[in-house]
Residue frames as a rotation matrix with the C-alpha (Angstrom) as fourth column:
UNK 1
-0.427 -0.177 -0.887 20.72
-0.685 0.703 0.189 -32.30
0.590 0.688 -0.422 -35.38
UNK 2
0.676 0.713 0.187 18.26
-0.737 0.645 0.201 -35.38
0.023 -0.274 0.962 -34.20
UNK 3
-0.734 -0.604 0.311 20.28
-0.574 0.796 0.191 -38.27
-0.363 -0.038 -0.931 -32.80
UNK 4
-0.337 0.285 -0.898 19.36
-0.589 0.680 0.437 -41.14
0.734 0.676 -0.061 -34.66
UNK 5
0.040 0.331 0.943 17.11
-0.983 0.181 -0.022 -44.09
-0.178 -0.926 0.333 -33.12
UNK 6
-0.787 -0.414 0.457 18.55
-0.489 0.870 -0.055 -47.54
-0.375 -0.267 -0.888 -32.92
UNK 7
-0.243 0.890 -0.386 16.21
-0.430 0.259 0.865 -50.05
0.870 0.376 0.320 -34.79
UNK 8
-0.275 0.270 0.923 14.02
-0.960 -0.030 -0.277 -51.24
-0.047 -0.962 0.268 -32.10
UNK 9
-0.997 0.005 -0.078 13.44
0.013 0.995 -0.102 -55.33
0.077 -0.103 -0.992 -31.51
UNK 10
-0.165 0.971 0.170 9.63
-0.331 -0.217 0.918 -55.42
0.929 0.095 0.357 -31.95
UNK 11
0.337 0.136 -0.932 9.99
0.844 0.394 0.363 -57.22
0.416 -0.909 0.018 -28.02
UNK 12
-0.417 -0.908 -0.042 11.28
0.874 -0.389 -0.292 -54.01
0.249 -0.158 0.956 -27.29
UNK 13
-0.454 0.030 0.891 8.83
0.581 -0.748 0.321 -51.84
0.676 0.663 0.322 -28.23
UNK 14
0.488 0.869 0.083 6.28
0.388 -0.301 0.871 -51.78
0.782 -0.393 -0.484 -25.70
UNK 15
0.245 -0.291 -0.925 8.94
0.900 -0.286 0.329 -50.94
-0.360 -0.913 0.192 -22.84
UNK 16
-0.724 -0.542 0.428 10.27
0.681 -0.662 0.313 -48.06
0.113 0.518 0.848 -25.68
UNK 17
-0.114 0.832 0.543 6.34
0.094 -0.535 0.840 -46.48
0.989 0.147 -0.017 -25.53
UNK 18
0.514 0.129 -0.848 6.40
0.849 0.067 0.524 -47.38
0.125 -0.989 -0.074 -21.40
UNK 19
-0.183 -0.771 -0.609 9.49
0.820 -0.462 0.338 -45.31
-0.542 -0.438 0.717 -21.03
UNK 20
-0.782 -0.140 0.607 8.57
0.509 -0.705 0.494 -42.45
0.359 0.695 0.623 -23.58
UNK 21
0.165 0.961 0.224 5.28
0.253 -0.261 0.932 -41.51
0.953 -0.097 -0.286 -21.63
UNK 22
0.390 -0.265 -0.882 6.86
0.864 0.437 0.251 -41.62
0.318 -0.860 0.399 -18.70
UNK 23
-0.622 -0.767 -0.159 9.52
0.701 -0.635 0.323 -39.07
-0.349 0.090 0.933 -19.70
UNK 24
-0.373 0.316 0.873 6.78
0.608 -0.627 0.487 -37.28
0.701 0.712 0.041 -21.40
UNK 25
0.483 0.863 -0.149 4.79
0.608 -0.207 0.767 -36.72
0.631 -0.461 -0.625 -18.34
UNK 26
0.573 -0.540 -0.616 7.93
0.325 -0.540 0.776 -35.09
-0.752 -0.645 -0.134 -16.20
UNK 27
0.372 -0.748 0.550 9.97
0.619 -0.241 -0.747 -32.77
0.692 0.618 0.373 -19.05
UNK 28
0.224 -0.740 0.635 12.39
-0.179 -0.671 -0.719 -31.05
0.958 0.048 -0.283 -17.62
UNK 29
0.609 0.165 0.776 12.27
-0.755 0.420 0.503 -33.20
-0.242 -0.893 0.380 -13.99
UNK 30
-0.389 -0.914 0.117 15.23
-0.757 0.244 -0.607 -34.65
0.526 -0.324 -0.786 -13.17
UNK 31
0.515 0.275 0.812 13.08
-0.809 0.469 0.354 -38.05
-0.283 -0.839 0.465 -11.22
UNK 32
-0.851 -0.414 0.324 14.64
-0.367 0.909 0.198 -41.63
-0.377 0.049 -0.925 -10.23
UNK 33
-0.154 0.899 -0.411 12.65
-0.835 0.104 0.540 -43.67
0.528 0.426 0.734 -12.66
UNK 34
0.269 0.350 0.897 10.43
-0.952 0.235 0.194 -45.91
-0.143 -0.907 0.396 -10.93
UNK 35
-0.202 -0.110 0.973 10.90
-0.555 0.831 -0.021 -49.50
-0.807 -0.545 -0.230 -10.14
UNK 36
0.203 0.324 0.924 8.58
0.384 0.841 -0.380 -51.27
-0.901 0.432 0.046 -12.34
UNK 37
0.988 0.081 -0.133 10.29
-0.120 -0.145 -0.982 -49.83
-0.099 0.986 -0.134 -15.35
UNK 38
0.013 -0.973 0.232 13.79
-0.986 0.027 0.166 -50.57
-0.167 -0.231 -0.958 -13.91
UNK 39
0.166 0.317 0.934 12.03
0.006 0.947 -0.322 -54.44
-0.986 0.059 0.156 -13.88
UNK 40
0.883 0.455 -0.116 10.58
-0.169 0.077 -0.983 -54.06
-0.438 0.887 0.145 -17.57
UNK 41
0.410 -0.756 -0.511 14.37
-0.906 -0.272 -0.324 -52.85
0.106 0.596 -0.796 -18.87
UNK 42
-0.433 -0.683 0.588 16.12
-0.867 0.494 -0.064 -55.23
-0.247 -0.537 -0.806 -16.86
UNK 43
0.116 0.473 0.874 13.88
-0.051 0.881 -0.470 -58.14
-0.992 0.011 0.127 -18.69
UNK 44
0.880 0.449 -0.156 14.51
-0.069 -0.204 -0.977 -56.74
-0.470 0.870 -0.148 -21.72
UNK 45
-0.032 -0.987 -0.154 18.49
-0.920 0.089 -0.382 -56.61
0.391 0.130 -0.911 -21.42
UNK 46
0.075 -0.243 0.967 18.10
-0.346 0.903 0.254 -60.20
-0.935 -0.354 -0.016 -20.50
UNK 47
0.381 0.476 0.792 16.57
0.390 0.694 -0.605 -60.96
-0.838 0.540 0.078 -23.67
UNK 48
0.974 0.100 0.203 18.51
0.226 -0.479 -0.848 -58.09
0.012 0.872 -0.490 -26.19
UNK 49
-0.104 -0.977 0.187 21.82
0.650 -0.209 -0.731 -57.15
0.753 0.045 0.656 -24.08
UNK 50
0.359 -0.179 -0.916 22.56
0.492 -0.797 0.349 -54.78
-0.793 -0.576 -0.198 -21.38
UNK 51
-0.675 -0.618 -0.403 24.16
0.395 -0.764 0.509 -52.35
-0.623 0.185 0.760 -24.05
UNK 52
-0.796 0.457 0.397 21.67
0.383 -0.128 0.915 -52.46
0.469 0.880 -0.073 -26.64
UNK 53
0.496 0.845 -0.200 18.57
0.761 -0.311 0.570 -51.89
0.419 -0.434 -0.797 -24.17
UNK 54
-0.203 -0.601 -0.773 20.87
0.878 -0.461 0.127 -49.02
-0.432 -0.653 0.622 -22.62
UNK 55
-0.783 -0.349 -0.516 21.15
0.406 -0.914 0.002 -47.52
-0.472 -0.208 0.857 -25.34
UNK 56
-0.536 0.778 0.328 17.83
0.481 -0.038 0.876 -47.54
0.694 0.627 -0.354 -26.93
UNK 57
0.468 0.772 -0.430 16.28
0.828 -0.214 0.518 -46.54
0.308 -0.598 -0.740 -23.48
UNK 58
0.154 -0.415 0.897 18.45
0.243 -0.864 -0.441 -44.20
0.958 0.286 -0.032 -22.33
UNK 59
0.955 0.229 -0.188 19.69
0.122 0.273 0.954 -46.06
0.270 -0.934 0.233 -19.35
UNK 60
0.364 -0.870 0.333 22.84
-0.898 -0.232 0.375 -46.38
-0.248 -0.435 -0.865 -17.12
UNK 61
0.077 -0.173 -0.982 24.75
-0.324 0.927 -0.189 -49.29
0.943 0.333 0.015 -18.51
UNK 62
-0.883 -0.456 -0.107 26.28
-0.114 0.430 -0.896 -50.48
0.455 -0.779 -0.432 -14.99
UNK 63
-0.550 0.620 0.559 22.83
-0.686 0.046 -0.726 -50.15
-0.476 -0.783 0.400 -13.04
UNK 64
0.411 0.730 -0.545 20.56
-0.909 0.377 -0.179 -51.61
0.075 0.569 0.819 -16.19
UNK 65
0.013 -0.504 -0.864 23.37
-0.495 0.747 -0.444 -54.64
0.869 0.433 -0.239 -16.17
UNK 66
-0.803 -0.337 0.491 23.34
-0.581 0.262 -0.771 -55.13
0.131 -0.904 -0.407 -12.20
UNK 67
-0.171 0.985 -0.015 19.40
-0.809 -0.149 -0.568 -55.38
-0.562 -0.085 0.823 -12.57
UNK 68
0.389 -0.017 -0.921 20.06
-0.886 0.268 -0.379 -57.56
0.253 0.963 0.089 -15.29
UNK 69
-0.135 -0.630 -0.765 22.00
-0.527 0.699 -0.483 -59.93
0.839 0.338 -0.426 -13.85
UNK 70
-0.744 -0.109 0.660 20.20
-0.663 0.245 -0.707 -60.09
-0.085 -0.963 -0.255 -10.66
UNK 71
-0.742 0.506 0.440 17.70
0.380 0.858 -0.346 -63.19
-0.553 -0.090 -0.828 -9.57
UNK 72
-0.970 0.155 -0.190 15.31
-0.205 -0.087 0.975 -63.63
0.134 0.984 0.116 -12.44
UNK 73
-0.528 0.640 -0.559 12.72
0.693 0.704 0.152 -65.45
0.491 -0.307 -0.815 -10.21
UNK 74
-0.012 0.386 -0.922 11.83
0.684 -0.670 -0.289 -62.44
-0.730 -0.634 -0.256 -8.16
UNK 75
-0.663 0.277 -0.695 11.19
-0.334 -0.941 -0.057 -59.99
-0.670 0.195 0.717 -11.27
UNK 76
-0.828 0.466 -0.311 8.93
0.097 0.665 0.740 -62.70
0.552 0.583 -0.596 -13.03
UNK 77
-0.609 0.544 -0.577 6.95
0.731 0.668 -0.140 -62.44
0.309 -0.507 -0.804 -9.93
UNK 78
0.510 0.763 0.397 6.52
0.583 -0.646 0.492 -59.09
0.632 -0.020 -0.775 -9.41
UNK 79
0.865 -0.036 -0.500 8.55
0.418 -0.500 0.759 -58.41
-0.278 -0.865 -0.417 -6.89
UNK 80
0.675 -0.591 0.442 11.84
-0.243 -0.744 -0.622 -56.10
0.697 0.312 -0.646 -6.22
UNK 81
0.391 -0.250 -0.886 14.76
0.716 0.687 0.122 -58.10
0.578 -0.682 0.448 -4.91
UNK 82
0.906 0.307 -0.292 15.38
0.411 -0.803 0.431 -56.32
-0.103 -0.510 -0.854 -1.65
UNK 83
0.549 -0.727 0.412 18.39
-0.111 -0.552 -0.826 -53.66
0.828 0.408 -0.384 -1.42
UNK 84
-0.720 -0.419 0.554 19.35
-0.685 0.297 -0.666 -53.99
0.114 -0.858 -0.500 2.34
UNK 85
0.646 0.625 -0.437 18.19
0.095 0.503 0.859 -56.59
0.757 -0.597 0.266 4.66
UNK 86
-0.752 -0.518 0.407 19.70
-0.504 0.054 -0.862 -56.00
0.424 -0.854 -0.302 8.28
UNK 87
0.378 0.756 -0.535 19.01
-0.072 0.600 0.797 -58.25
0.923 -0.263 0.281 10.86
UNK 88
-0.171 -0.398 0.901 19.48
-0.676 -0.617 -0.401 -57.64
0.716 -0.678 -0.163 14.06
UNK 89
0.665 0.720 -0.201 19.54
-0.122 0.370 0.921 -60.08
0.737 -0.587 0.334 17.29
UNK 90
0.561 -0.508 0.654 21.03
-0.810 -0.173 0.561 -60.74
-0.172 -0.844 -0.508 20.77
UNK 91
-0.131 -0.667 -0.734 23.78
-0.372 0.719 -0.587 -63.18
0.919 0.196 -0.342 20.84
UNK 92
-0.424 -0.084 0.902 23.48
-0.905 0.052 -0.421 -63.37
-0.012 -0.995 -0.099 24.83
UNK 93
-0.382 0.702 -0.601 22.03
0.076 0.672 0.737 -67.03
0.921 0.236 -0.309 25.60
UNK 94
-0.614 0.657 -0.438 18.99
0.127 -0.466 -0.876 -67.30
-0.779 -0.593 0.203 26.91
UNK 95
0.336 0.926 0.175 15.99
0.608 -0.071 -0.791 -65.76
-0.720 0.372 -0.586 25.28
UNK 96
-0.765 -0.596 0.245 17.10
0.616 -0.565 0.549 -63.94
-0.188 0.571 0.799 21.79
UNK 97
0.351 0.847 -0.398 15.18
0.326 -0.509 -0.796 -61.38
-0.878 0.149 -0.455 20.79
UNK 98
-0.401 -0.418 0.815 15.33
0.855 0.149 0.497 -60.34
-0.330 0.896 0.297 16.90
UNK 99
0.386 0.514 -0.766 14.44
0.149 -0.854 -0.498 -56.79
-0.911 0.078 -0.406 14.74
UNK 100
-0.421 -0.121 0.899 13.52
0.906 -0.006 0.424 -57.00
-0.046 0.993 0.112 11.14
UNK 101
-0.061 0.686 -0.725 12.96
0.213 -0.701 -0.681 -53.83
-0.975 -0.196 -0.103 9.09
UNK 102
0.138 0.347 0.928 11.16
0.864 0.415 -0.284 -54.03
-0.483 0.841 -0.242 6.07
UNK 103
-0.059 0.670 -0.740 10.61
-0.144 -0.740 -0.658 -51.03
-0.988 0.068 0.140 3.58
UNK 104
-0.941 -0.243 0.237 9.55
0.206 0.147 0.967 -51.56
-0.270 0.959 -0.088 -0.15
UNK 105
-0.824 0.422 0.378 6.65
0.310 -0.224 0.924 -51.21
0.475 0.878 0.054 -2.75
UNK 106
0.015 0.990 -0.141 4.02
0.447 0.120 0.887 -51.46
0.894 -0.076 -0.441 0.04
UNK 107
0.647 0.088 0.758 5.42
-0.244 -0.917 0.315 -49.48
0.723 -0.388 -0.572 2.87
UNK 108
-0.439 -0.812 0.385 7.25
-0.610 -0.045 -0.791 -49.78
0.660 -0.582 -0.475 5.64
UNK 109
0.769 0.457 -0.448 7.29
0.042 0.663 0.747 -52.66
0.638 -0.593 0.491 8.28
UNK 110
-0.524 -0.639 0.563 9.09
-0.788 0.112 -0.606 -53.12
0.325 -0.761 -0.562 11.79
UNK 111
0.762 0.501 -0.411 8.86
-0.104 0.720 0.686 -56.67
0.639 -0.480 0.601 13.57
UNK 112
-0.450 -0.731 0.512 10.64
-0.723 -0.039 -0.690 -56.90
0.524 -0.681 -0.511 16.86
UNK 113
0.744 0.669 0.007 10.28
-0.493 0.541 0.681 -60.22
0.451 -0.510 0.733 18.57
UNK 114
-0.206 -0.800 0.564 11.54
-0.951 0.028 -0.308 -62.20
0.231 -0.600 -0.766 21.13
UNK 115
-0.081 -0.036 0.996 12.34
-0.736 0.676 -0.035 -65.60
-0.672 -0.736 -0.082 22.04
UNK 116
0.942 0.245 0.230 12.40
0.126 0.378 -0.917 -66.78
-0.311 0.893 0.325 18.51
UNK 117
-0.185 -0.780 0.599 15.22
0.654 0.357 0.667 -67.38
-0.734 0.515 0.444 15.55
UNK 118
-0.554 -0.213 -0.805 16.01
-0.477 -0.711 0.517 -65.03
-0.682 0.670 0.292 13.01
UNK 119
-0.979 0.176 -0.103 15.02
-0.033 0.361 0.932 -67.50
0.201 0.916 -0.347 10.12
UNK 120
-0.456 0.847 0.273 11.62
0.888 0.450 0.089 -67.69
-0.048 0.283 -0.958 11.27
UNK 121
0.315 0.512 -0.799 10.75
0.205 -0.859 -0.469 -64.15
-0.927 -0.016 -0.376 11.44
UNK 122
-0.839 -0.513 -0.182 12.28
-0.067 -0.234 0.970 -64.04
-0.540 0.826 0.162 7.86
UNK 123
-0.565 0.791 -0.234 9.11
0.627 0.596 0.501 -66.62
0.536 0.136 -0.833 6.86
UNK 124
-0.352 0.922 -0.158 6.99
0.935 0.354 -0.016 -64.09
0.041 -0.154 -0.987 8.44
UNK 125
-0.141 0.017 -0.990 7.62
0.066 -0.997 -0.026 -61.32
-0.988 -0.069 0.139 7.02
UNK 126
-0.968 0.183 -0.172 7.60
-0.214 -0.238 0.947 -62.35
0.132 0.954 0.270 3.59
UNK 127
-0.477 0.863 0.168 4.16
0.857 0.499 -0.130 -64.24
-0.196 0.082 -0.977 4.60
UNK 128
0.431 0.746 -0.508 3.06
0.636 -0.650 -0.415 -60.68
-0.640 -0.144 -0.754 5.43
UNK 129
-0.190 -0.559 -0.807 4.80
-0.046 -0.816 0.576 -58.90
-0.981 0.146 0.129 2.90
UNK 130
-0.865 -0.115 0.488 4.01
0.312 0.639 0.703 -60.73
-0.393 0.761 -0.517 -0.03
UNK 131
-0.339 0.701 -0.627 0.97
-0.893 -0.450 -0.020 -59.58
-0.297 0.553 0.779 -1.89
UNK 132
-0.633 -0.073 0.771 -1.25
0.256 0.920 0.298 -62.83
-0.731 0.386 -0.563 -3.22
């Protein structure tokens, strides 16, 4: 028996044809689906629901609803707010030294610097991290 398909919002559709090619291209492959379709959904359950886009894609509610409810400003742009940020630096006074590690869409970064503030090596990593 064919489960039935939810009528689709016509704003809907193009992530419904994103996500159906996708799946088409890996049957029986068990992958994490990527990023920029975790974005797409997660714009779409802004605009339809987190349950409805769930279940029309054939997402996790709880993850599709976190995604959903996170900063709007950073998946408008393009980007993927980050999962960890650790920052690391000496309390000792004196010279601090600081150790950011990046990893996301565009590989991996390490900055390790000394004699500086945390907040500014923040501001220069996104400088260099950013894509324009």
């Amino acid at each position: 028996m064919k489960r039935e398909q939810p009528d689709i919002p016509h704003g809907m559709r193009k992530i419904v044809g994103r996500f159906k090619r996708w799946r088409n291209k890996h049957p029986g492959v068990r992958l994490p689906i990527p990023t920029h379709l975790w974005i797409a959904a997660a714009e779409a359950a802004r605009e339809n629901g987190v349950g409805r886009t769930a279940q029309i894609l054939g997402l996790e509610y709880g993850k599709l609803k976190r995604l959903a409810e996170s900063s709007t400003a950073a998946t408008k742009a393009g980007t993927v707010p980050p999962t960890f940020v650790e920052l690391i630096g000496s309390q000792a006074g004196g010279l601090s030294e600081c150790l950011i590690e990046l990893e996301g869409p565009h590989g991996k970064m390490r900055i390790q610097w000394k004699g500086t503030t945390a907040p500014d090596l923040a501001g220069l990593s996104r400088a260099l991290w950013v894509r324009t």
